[in-house]
N, C-alpha and C positions, 0 to 999 in steps of 0.2 A: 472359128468358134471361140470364143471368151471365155477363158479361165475364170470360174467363181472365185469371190471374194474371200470366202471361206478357204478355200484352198489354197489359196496365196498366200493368208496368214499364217495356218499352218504349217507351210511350209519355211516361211520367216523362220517361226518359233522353233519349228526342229532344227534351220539352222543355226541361230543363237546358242542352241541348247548345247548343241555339238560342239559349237568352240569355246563353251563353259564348261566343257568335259562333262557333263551333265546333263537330266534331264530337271527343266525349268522345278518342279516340287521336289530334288533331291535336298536332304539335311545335306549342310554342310560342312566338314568336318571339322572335328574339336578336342585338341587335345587332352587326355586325361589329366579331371584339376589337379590331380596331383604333383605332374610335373609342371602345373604352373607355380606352386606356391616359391614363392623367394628360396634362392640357396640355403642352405642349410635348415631349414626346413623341417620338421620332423615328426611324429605321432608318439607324443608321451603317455605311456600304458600306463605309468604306477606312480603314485603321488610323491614329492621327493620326501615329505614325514619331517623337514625342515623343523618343527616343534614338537617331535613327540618326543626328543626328548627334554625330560621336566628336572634333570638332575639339578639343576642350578635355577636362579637368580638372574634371567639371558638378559634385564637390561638395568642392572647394579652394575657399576664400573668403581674405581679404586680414587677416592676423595682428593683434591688435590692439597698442596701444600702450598708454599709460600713461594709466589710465581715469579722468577726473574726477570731483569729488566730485557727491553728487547737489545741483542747482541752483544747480553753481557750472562752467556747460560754458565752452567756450572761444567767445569773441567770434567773429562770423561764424560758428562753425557752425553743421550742421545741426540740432544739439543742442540750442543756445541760440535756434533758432528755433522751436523746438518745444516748449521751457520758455515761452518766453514766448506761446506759444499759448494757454498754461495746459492744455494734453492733448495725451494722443500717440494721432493716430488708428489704428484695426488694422481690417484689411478681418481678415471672419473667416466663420464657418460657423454658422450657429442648427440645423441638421439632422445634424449628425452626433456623436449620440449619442458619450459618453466624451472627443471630443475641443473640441466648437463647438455646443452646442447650448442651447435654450430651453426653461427649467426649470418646467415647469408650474404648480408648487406656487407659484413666483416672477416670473415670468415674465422671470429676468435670465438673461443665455448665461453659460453655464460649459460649464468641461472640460478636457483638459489642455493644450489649447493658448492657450484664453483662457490661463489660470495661467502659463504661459511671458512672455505679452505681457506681463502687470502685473508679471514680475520686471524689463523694462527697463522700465516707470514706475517702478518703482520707484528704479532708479537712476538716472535722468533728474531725478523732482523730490519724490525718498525720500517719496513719498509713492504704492504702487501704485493706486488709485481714481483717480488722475488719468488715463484713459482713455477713452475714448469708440469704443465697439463698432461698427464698420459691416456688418453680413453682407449680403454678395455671391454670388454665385453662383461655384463652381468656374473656369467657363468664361470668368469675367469679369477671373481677378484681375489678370492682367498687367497689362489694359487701366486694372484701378482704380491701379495707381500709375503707368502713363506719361500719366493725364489730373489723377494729383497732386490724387485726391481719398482717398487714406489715405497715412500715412507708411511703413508695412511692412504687410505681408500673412503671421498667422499662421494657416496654415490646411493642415492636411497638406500642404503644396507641397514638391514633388520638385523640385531642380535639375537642370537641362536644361542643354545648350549652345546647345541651340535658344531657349531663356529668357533666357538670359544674353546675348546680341545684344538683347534690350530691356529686361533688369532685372537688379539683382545679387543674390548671397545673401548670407547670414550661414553659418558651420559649420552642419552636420550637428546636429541635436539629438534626432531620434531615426530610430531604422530598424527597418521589418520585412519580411515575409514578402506573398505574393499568393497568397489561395487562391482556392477555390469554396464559396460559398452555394448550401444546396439546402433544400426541403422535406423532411422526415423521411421516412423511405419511400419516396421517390422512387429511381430506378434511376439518379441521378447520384453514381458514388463517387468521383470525379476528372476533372479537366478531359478527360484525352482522351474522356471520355463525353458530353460539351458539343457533338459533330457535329450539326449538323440540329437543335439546341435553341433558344429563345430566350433570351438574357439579356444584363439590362439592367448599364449603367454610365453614367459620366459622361465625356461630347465631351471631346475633347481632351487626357486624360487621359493619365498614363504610362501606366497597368493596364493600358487597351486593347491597347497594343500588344502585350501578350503574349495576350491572348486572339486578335489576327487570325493569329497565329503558330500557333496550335492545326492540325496537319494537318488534320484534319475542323474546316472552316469552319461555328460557329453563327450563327444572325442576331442581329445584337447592335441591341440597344435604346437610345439614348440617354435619359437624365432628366436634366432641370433640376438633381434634388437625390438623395440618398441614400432619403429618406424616401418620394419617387414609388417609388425602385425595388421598397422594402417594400411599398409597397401595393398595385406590381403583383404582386411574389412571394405576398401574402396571397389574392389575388382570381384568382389564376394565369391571369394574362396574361405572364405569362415564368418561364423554370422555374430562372434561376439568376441570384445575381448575383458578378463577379468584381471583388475590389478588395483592399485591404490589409488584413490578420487582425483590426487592431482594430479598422479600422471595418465589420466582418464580425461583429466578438461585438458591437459594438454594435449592428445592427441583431437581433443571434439573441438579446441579453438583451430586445430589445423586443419579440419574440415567440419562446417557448421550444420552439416549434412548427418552426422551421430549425433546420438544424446545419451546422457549417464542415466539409469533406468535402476529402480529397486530398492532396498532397504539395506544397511550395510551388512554383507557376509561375514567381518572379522576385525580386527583394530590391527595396526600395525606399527613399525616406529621404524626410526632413524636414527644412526648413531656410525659415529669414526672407527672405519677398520685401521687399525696398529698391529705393526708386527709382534707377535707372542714375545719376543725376550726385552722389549722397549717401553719395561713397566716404569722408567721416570717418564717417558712424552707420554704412556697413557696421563699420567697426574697432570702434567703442563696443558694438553689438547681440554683439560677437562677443566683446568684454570682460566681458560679462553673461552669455552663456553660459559663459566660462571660471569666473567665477563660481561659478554655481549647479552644475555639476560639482564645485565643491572643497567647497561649502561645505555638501554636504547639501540642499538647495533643490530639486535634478535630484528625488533619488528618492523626497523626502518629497510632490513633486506625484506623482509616479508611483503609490508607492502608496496617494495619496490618490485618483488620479482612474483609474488602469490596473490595478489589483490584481488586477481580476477576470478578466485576460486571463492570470496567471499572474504568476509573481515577474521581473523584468528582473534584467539582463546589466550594468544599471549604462546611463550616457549616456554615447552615441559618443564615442568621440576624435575630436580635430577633425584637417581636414587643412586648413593653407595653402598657399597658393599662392607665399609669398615667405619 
């Protein structure tokens, strides 16, 4: 007698099934997202408040004077301690594409804030290659020049009042905008649509604070680096990330799959962390920026290294304090 056809198969399937540990419509299983996100990783509850306080003046720095020549600084300075090092160290960023990051093809950091740093090698010991790159983490930098293991810190850093009680700055050298990073398609077209969503940034940060600011509170992600947040946004472990416009086309030219979405959240700036007792390099770093705004140097990095963000406004005007 002939086994039906039906039966056979059946019986196929429940053996398949069986040596898939499984029966054929089991889910499959999936780790919880949370131990997927990137190491160090983490869910920031409280905004860091990086601007509330208003005590000061956070992006007035101290006017320069009369700039010496390169490798000929003035005895006891900080200047001439730092020629005779033979290099000026720069705490800086390997992950954030356009501005601090690690060139695959080369494997040396470029971007537009390296290029900033090597214009004061430059005028330190006229010679820019005199440098020596440290990249640190975001979260870290203050701490690297009050332990006076770099001499300045170029690295998108925002001046604060709250910073400025442990480190000084240099003027303003560049400013923008805080959007929203989304997925293509996605039904986020502006921050107030971020309620109840996840997305990622960086601890401590100014950015933050405008995102806990959002009336509809989303869970905000902390990452180490710019690059974790991308690869949670690729792997959609968070559906957004909020930070400053370029470093937002910087992560969307690395995947053409995001788009920058919304209207700006906040303004923001950039300026040279110095260590708090190194009030002549603040004057000198601030002579070099006066510099590179007269002399063409500003925009020729810009549109060597930002162009693809759109054309600039030209480098900030600087504000002092005296």
């Amino acid at each position: 007698m002939k086994t039906p056809m039906r039966i056979l198969l059946a019986a196929l399937v429940a053996v398949l099934a069986a040596g898939c540990g499984g029966t054929p419509d089991a889910t499959p299983y999936q780790l919880p997202s949370e131990n997927r996100l990137p190491p160090g990783a983490a869910v920031i509850t409280a905004a860091p408040s990086q601007r509330a306080d208003q005590s000061c003046d956070p992006s007035a720095s101290l006017r320069p004077g009369a700039q010496p020549q390169p490798g000929a600084m003035p005895a006891g300075s900080t200047m001439a301690a730092i020629v005779a090092s033979g290099k000026l160290r720069v705490g800086v960023d390997q992950n954030q594409f356009l501005f601090g990051y690690r060139n695959p093809a080369t494997g040396e950091i470029e971007g537009f804030d390296i290029d900033i740093a090597r214009e004061v090698a430059r005028d330190l010991f006229g010679d820019e290659k005199r440098i020596e790159l440290h990249p640190i983490d975001s979260a870290n930098r203050v701490q690297a020049l009050k332990n006076n293991e770099v001499d300045m810190v170029v690295q998108n850093f925002t001046p604060t009042c709250a910073r400025r009680k442990d480190i000084q700055f240099s003027s303003v050298y560049f400013t923008t905008d805080q959007r929203v990073l989304v997925t293509k398609g996605s039904n986020i077209r502006s921050a107030s649509d971020l309620g109840g969503k996840k997305v990622c940034g960086i601890p401590n940060s100014t950015t933050l604070d405008a995102v806990f600011a959002l009336p509809q509170r989303p869970t905000v992600i902390g990452m180490v680096n710019w690059l974790d947040c991308l690869t949670a946004m690729q792997e959609g472990l968070v559906d957004a990330a909020s930070t400053d416009l370029p470093l937002l086309y910087g992560l969307k030219i690395q995947d053409p799959n995001l788009e920058v979405v919304g209207d700006a959240m906040a303004t923001d700036s950039y300026a040279i962390g110095i260590q708090q007792k190194n009030t002549d390099f603040v004057k000198f770093v601030n002579g070099v920026l006066e510099r590179i705004r007269g002399d063409g140097a500003w925009q020729r990095i810009y549109n060597q290294r930002l162009s693809v963000i759109g054309p600039s406004n030209g480098p900030p005007a600087p504000r002092y304090s005296d």
